[in-house]
C-alpha positions as CSV (number, residue, x, y, z in Angstrom):
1,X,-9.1,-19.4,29.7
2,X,-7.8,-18.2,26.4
3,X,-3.9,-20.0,25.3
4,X,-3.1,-16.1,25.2
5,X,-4.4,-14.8,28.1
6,X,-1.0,-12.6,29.6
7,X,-0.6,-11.2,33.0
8,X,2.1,-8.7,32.9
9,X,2.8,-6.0,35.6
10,X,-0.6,-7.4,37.3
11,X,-2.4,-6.5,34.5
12,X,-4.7,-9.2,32.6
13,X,-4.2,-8.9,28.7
14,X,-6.6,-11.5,26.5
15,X,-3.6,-11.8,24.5
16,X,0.1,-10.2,24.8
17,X,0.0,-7.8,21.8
18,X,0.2,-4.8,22.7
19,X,-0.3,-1.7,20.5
20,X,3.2,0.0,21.0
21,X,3.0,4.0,21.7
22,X,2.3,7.0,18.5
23,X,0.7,5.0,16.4
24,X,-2.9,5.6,16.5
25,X,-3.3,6.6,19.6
26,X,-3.8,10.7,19.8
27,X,-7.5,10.3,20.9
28,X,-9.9,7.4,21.9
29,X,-12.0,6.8,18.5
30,X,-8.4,5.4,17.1
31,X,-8.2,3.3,20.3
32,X,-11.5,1.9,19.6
33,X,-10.7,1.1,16.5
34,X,-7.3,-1.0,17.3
35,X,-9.7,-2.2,20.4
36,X,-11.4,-3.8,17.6
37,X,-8.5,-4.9,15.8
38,X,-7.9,-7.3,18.7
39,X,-5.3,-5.7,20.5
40,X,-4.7,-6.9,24.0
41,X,-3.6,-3.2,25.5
42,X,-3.0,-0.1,24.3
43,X,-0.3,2.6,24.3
44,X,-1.6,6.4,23.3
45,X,0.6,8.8,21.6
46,X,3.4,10.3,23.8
47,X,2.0,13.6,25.8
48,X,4.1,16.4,26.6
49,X,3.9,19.0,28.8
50,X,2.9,22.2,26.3
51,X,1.3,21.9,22.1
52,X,3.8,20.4,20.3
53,X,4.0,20.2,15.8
54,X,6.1,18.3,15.7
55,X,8.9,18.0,12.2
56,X,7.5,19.5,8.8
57,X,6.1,16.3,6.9
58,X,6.8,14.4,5.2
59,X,7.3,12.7,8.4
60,X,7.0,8.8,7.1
61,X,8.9,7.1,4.1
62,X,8.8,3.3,3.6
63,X,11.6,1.3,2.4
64,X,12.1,-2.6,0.9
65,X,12.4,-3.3,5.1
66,X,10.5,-1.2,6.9
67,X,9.7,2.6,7.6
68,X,11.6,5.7,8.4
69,X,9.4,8.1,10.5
70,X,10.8,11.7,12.1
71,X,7.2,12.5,13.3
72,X,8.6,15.0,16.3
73,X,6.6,14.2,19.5
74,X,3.5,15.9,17.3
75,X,0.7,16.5,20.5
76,X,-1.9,18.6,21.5
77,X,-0.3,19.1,25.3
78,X,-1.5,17.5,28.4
79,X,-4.1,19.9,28.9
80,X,-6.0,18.7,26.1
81,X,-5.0,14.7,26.7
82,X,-6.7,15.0,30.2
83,X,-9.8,15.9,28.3
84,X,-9.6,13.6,26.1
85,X,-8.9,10.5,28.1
86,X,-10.7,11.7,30.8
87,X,-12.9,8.8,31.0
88,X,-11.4,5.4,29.3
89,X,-14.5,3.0,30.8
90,X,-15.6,1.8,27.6
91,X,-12.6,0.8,26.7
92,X,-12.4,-3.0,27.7
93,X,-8.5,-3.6,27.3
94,X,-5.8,-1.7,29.4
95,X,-4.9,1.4,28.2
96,X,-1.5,2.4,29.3
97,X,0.0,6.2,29.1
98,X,2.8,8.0,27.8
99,X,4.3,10.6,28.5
100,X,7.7,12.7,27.2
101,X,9.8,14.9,28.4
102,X,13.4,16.9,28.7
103,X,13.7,16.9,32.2
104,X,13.1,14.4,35.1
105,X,10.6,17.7,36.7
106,X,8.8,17.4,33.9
107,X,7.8,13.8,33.2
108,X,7.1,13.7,37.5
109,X,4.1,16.6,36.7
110,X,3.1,14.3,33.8
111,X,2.7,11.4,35.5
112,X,0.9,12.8,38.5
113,X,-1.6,14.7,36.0
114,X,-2.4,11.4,34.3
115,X,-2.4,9.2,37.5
116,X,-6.4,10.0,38.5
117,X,-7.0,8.8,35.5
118,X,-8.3,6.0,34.4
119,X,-5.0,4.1,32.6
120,X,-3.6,1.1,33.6
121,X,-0.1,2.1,33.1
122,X,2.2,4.5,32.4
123,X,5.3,4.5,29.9
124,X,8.3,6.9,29.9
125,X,9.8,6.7,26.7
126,X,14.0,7.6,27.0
127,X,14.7,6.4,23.8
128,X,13.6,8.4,20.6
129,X,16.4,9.4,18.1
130,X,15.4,11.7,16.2
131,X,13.9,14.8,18.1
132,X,16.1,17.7,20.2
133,X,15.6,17.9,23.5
134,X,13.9,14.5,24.1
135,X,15.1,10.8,24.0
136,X,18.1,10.0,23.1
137,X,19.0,14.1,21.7
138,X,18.0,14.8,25.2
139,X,20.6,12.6,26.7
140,X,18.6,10.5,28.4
141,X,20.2,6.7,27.0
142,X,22.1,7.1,30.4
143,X,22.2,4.7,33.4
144,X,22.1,8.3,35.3
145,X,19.7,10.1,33.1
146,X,17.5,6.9,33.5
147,X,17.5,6.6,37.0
148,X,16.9,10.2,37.8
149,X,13.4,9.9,35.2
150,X,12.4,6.9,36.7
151,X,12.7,7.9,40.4
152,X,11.3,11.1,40.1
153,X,8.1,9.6,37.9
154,X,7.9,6.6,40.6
155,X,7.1,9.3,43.4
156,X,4.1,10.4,41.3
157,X,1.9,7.3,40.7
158,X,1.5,3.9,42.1
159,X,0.5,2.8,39.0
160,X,2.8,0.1,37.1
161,X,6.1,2.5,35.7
162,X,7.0,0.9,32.1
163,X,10.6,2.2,31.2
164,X,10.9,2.5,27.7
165,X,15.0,2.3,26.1
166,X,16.6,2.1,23.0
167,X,17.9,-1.3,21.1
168,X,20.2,1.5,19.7
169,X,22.5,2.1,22.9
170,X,25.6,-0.8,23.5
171,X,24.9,-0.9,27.2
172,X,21.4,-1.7,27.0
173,X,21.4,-4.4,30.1
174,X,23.1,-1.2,32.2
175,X,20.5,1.0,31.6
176,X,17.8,-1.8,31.6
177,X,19.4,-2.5,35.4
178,X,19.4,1.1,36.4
179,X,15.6,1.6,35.6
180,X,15.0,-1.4,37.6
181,X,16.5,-0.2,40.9
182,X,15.2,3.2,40.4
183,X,11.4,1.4,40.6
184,X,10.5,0.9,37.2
185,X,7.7,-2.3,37.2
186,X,8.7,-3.2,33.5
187,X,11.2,-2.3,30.5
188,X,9.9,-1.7,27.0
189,X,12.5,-2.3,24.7
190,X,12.6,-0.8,22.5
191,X,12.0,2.1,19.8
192,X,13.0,2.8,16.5
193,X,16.5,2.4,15.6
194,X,19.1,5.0,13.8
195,X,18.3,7.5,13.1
196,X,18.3,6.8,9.2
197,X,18.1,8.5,6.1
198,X,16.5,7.8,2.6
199,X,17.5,10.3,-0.3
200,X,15.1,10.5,-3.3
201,X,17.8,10.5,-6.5
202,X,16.2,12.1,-8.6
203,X,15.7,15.8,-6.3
204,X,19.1,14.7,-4.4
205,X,17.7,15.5,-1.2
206,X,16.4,13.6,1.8
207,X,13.1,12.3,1.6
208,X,12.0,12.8,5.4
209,X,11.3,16.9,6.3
210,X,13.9,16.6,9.4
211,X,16.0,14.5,7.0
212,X,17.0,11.5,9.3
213,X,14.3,9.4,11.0
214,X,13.8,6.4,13.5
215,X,14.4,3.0,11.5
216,X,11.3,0.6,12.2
217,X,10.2,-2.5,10.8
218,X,10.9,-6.3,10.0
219,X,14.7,-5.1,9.3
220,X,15.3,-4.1,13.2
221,X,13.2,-7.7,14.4
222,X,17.0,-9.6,14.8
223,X,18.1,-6.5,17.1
224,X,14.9,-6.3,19.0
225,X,15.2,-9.9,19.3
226,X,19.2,-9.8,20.9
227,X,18.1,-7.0,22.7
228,X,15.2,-8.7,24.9
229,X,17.5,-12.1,24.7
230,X,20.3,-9.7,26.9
231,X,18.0,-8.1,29.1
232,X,16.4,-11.1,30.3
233,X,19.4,-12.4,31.4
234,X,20.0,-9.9,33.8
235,X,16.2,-8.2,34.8
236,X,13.9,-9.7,37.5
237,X,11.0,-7.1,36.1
238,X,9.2,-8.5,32.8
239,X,9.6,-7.0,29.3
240,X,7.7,-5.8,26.7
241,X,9.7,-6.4,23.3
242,X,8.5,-4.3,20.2
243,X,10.6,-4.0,16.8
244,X,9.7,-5.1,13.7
245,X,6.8,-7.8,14.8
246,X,4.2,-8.1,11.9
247,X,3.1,-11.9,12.7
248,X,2.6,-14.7,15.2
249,X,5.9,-16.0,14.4
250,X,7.5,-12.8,15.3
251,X,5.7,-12.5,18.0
252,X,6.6,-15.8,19.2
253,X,10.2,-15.1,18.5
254,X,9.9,-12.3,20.7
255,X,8.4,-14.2,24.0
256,X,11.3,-16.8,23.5
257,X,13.7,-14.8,23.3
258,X,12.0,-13.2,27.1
259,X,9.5,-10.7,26.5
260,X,6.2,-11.2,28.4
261,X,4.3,-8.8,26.0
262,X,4.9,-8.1,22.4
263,X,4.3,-4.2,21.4
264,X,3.1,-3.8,17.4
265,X,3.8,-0.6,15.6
266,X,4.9,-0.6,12.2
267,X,3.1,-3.6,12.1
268,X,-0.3,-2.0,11.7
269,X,0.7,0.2,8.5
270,X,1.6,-2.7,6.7
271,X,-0.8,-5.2,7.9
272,X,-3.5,-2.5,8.8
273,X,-5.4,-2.7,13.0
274,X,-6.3,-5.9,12.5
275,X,-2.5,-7.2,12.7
276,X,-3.4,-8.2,16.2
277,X,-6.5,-10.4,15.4
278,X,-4.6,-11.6,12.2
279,X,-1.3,-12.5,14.9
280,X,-3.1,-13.6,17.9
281,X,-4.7,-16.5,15.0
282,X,-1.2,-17.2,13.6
283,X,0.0,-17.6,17.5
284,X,-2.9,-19.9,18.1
285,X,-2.7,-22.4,15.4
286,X,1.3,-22.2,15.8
287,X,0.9,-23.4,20.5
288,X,-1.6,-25.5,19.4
289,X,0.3,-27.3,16.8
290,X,3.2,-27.2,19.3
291,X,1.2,-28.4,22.3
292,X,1.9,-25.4,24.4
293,X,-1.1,-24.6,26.8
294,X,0.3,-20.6,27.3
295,X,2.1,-18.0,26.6
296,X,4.1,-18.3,29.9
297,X,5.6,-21.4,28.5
298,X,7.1,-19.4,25.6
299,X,8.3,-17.3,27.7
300,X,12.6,-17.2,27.6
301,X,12.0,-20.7,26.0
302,X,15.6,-19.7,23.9
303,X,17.6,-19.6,27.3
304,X,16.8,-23.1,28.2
């Protein structure tokens, strides 16, 4: 048995890295290419109910710190996803689903259209700042708007419910507490931060086509990091921290501080998909310099 072998909602990861939601995920040759990368699950790109473009590009801007993105839920509809992950056998990692909404109606008929499928999971994000009508424009960083997604998704699939909420919202143990009782099986936190803006000088205008963006990145780690620190205090479900890691000794950060997974997103721009075979070696040689037999042992190691 591998030092970073993970259980996590009853699931068995070969390592906790997990590759966190929209980043190459809109179709199965990108998962088996982060497969490859080493990843120990995967998160496709949110699905919503109809088509959508998403914002006008340019959609990404990198900074000294990190990246801005404003990509707009950018999807080709459930329709198509059920096509297209019709049959995930070949993949040999769990592949876990997403799906976004604006009402609690509509992420319940997601869910149940992905559920006889073959993922292992499914993720409702609540938490993106930077498109109308969804996430955090859609008022959903709410302990009420939180419960009434997650109870109406939990009638839909008996498949583990992964609650996904922003670092960006003061009351994040409240809402984290309010997915719980309404049955989620896990809490992802978190997303990007913000939103943000970066103006080019020289045209005076903002560099991003919808102007402000979602903040991501090694400069949102140390709130990512307080964030899953709080939560843990409070939760009985596990948690699956994601913001700014790039490395094993982020990701390590991240388990002590009480996530049981680590999600990697911005990570794989700068460090390309092989950020999870690269962090999964710098993990290894880091426990085994240590002396610590598992990734469970890391686990909430900071409240101790």
């Amino acid at each position: 048995m591998s030092l970073l072998e993970t259980e996590f909602c009853g699931l068995r990861l070969k390592n906790p890295l997990v590759l966190a939601s929209g980043i190459l995920g809109i179709n199965k040759n990108n998962l088996f290419r982060v497969q490859r990368g080493g990843a120990g699950a995967l998160t496709i790109k949110s699905i919503s109910l109809e088509p959508r473009a998403g914002h006008r590009n340019p959609i990404t801007a990198t900074y000294e710190l990190g990246m801005l993105n404003a990509v707009g839920y950018s999807n080709p509809g459930i329709e198509h996803a059920l096509e297209e992950f019709s049959d995930l056998s070949a993949l040999k990692v769990p592949v876990i689903a997403s799906c976004t909404a604006g009402k609690a109606e509509e992420f319940a008929s997601l869910v149940k259209a992905f559920e006889p499928l073959g993922f292992s999971a499914v993720e409702l994000p609540l938490s993106c700042p930077h498109t109308p009508g969804f996430g955090l424009m859609a008022g959903q960083g709410t302990p009420e708007a939180t419960r009434e997604i997650t109870r109406a998704a939990r009638k839909e699939t008996k498949k583990p419910l992964i609650v996904k909420i922003s670092p960006a919202i003061p009351n994040i143990v409240e809402i984290g507490l309010a997915a719980q009782k309404a049955g989620a099986d896990a809490i992802n936190c978190g997303n990007a931060h913000g939103p943000g803006m970066i103006i080019d000088i020289n045209s005076g205008k903002p560099v991003l086509g919808f102007g402000v963006g979602g903040v991501t990145g090694p400069a949102i780690r140390p709130i990512a990091v307080r964030c899953v620190f709080d939560l843990y205090k409070r939760l009985k479900i596990p948690i699956l921290g994601c913001g700014g890691v790039q490395s094993g000794r982020d990701a390590i950060e991240m388990l002590q501080a009480g996530a049981s997974c680590v999600g990697i997103g911005t990570g794989v721009h700068f460090r390309g998909p092989e950020v999870f075979k690269k962090t999964e070696g710098e993990m290894l040689a880091w426990m085994k310099k240590h002396n610590f037999k598992s990734t469970e042992e890391l686990v909430g190691i900071a409240h101790k």
